[in-house]
C-alpha positions as CSV (number, residue, x, y, z in Angstrom):
1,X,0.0,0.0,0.0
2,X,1.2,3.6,-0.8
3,X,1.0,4.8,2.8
4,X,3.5,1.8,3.6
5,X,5.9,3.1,1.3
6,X,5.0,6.6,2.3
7,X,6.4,5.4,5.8
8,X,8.8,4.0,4.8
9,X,10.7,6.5,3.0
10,X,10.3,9.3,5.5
11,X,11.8,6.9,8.4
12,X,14.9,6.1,5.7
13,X,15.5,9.7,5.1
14,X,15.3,10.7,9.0
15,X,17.3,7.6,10.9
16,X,13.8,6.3,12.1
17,X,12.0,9.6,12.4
18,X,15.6,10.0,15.5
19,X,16.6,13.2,13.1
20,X,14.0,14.9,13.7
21,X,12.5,17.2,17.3
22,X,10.6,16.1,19.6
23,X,7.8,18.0,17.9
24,X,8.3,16.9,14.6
25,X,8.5,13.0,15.8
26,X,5.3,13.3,17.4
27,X,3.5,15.2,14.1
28,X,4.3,12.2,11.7
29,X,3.5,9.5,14.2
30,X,-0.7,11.1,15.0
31,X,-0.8,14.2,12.3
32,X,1.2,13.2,8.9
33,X,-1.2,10.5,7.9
34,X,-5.0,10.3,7.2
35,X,-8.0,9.4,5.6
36,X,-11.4,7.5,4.9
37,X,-11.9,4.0,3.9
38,X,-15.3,2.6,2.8
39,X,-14.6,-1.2,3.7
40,X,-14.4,-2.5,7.3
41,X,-11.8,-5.1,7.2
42,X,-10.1,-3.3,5.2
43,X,-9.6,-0.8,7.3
44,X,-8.8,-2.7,10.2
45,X,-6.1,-3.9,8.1
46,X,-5.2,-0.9,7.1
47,X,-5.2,0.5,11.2
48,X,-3.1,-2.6,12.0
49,X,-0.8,-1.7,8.9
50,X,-0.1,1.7,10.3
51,X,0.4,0.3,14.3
52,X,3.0,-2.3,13.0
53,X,4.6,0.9,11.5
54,X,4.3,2.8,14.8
55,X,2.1,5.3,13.1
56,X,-1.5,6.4,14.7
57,X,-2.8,9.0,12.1
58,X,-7.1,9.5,11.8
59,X,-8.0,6.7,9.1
60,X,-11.8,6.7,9.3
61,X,-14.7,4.4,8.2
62,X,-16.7,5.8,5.6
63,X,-17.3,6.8,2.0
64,X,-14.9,9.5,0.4
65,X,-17.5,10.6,-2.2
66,X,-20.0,11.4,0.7
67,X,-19.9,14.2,2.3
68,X,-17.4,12.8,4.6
69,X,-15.0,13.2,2.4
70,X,-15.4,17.1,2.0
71,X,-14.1,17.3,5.7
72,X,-10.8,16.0,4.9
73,X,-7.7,18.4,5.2
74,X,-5.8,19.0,1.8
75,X,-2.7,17.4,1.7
76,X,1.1,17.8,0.5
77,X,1.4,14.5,-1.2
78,X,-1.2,12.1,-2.4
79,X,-0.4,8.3,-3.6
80,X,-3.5,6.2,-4.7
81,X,-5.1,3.8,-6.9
82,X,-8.1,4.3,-6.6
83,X,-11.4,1.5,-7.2
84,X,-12.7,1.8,-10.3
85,X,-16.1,0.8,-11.8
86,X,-19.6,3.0,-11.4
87,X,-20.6,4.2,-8.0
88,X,-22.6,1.7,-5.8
89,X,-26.2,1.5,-7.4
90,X,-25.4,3.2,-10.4
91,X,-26.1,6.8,-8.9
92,X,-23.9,9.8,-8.3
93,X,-21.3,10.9,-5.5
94,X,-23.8,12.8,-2.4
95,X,-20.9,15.0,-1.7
96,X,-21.8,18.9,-3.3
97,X,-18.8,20.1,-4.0
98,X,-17.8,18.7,-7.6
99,X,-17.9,20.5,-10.2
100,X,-18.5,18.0,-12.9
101,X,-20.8,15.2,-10.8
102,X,-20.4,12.0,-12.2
103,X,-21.2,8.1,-11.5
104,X,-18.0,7.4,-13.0
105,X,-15.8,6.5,-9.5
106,X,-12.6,7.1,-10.9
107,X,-13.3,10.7,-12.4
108,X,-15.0,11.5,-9.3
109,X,-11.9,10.4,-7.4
110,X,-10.0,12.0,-9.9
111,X,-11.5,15.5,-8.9
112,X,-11.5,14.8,-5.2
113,X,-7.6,14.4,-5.7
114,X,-6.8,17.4,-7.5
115,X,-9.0,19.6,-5.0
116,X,-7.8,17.8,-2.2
117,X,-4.1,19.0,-2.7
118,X,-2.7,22.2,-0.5
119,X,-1.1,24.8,-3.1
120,X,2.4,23.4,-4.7
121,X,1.4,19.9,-3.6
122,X,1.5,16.9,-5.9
123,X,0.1,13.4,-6.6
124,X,0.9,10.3,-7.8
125,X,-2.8,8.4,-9.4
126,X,-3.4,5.1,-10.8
127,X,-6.2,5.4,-13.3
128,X,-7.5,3.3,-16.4
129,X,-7.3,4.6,-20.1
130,X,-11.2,5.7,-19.7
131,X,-10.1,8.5,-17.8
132,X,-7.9,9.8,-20.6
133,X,-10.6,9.8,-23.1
134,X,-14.3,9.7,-21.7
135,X,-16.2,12.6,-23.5
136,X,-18.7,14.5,-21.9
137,X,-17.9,15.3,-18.2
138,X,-14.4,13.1,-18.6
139,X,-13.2,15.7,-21.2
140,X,-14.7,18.8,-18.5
141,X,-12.5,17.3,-15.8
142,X,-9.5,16.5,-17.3
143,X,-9.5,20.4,-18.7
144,X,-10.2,21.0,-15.5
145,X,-7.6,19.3,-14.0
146,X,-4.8,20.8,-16.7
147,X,-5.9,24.2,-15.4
148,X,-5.7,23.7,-11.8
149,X,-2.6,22.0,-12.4
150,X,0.8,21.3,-13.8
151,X,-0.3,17.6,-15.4
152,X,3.5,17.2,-16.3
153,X,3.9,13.6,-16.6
154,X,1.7,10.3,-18.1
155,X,3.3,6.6,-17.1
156,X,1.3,4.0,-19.5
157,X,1.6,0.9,-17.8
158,X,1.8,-2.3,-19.1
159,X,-1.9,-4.6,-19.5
160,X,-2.9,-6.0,-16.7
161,X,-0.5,-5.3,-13.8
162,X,-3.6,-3.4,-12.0
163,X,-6.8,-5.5,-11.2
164,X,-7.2,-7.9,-14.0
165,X,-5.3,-9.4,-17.1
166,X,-6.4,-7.1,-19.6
167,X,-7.1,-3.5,-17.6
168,X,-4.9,-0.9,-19.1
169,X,-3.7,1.5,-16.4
170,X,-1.7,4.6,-16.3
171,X,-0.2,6.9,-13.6
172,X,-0.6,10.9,-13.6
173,X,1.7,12.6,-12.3
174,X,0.5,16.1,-11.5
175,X,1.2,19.2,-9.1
176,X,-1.5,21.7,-7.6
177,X,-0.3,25.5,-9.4
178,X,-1.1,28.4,-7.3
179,X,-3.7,29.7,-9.7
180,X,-6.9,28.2,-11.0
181,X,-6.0,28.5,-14.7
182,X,-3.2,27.5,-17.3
183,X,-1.0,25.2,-15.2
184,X,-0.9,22.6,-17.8
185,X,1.8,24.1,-20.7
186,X,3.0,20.4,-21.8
187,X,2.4,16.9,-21.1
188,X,5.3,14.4,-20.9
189,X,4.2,10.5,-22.2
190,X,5.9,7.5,-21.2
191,X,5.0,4.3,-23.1
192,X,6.1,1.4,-21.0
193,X,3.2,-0.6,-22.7
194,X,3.7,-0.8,-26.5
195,X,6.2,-3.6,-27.2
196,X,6.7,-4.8,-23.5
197,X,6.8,-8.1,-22.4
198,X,3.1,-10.2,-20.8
199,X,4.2,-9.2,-17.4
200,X,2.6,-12.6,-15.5
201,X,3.9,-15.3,-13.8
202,X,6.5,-16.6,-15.8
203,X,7.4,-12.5,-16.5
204,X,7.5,-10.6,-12.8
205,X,7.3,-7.3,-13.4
206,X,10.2,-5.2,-11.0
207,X,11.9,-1.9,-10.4
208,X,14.7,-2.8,-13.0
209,X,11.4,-2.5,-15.9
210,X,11.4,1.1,-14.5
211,X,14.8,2.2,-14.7
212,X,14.1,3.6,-17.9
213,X,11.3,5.6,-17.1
214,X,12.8,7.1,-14.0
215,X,16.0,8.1,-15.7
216,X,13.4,9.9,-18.5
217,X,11.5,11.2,-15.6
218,X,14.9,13.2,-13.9
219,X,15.3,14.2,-10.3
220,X,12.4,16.7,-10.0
221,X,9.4,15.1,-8.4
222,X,7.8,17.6,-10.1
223,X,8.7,17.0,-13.3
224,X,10.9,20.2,-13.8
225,X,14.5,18.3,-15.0
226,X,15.3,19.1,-18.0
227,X,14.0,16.1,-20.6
228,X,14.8,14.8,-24.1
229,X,11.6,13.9,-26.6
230,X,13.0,10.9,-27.8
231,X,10.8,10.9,-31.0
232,X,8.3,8.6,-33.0
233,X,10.6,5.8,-32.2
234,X,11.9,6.3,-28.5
235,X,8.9,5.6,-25.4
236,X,9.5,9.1,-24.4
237,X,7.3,12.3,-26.0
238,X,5.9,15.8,-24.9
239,X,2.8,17.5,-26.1
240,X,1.7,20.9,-26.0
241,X,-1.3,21.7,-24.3
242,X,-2.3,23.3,-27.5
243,X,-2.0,19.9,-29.3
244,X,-4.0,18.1,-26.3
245,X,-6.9,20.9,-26.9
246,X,-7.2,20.2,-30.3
247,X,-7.8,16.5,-29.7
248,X,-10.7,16.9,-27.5
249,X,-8.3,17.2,-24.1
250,X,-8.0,13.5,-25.1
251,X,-4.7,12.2,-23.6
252,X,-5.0,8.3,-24.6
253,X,-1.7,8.7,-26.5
254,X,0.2,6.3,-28.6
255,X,2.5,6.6,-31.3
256,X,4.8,3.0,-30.8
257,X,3.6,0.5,-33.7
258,X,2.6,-2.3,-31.8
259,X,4.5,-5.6,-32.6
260,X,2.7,-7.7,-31.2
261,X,-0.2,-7.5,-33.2
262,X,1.8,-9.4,-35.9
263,X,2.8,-12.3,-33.8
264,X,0.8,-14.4,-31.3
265,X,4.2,-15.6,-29.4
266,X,3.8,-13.5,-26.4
267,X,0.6,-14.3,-25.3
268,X,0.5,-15.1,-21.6
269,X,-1.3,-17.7,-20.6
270,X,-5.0,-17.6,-19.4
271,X,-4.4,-17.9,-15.7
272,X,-1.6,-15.7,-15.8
273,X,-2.0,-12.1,-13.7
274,X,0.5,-10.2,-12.0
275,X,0.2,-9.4,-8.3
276,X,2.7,-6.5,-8.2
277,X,2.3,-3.1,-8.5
278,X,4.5,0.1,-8.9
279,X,5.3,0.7,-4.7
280,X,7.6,3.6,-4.9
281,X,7.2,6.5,-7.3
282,X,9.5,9.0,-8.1
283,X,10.5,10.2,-5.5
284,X,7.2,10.2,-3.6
285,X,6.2,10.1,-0.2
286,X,2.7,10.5,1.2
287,X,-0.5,9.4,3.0
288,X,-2.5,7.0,0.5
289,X,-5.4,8.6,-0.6
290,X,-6.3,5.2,-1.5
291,X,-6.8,2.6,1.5
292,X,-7.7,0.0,-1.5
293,X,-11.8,1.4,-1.7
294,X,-11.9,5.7,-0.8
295,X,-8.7,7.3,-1.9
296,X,-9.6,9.2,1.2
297,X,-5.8,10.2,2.6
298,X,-2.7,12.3,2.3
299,X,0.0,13.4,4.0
300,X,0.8,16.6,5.2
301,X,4.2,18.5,6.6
């Protein structure tokens, strides 16, 4: 789980939390960490996850897109993958503060990550390819979204390393700007999918697959190193905001010829699926907004 890593990394960067005062210890252990999660025993694991880690932040029961989830504090980092699907019964989120209400969970979600973010913070989401080209409110929010803020970076993950063999997944990468318009002025795309191999079983996806893309992605969490477009033929290409407005704010992206189409050798095998997921990224570390079912959580400094 994202908050495990988010633990994780702040205890390795501060000798076990011992580098820091007496005040600051005591802040990450009950403040740093928090958020909702719709699914009892999964939030007693989750509770039990954060007391093995000797954390005690406010992880409630209860449904983010209610209006629960409008009494969250904004956060300085969010990490989440959050459930995707239609809202329970088909109907849309209760909470009153979206602009663009929608029975579509992950857009919803989508929207209560950007707004949940404090000014200059950033986030890390797991979404599928829907959310990069749903018309109608998806094309709003996504505007939206590239206006409130700096969408820098796209990771297209490989098929089915997310849910279920065949789910295509992505990660944004995105920072709140300090205004509410024009944050957006290009979009970095890193195709990790297009001629990669049927992660599975007898293929494990690990951290060496994303050497590449981190070397791409440079130092700045926020996307600000300075980075090559490596062309029709390299897994590595900006566009312009102006080019992503004149395709409908549509951001399902490719330009790779897909190989694989000509040859039937790489086909994994029915059963295969692969159970890992992509724990640490780029240099993140934060609260998940996720808890598997709300994407409810952050973490604040």
């Amino acid at each position: 789980m994202s908050i495990s890593v988010g633990i994780r990394y702040i205890k390795r960067l501060t000798d076990d939390l011992f580098d820091l005062s007496e005040a600051e210890q005591s802040f990450q252990r009950y403040q740093a960490f928090y958020g909702i999660e719709l699914v009892q025993d999964a939030h007693r694991l989750l509770l039990m996850n954060m007391m093995l880690h000797g954390i005690e932040g406010a992880v409630t029961l209860g449904d983010t897109l209610s209006p629960d989830g409008q009494k969250l504090g904004k956060a300085n980092v969010i990490l989440t993958n959050p459930p995707f699907g239609t809202k329970k019964g088909g109907g849309l989120p209760s909470r009153d503060d979206f602009t663009y209400p929608t029975s579509n969970k992950q857009l919803a979600f989508l929207q209560h990550i950007y707004r949940g973010l404090l000014l200059g913070g950033r986030a890390a989401v797991v979404l599928p390819d829907n959310v990069l080209f749903e018309d109608g409110q998806g094309r709003q929010i996504r505007a939206d979204l590239m206006d409130k803020c700096n969408l820098h970076t796209i990771l297209r993950l490989p098929t089915g390393i997310f849910y279920a063999q065949g789910v295509k997944t992505n990660v944004l990468f995105f920072q709140r700007g300090l205004t509410e318009k024009g944050n957006t002025k290009d979009v970095w795309i890193y195709d990790m999918r297009t001629n990669m191999p049927s992660f599975g079983k007898r293929i494990p996806l690990t951290h060496e697959h994303f050497r590449d893309f981190e070397g791409c992605y440079g130092v700045d969490p926020n996307g600000g190193s300075q980075r090559v477009d490596l062309g029709e033929n390299g897994r590595f290409r900006c566009f312009t905001r102006e080019e992503i407005a004149k395709r409908g704010e549509n951001l399902d992206i490719s330009w790779l010829r897909d190989e694989s189409l000509q040859s039937g050798d790489d086909l994994p095998e029915p059963e295969d699926n692969c159970g890992g997921d992509y724990g640490e990224v780029a240099n993140g570390a934060g609260g998940d907004g996720g808890f598997d079912s709300s994407a409810g959580g952050g973490y604040r400094k």
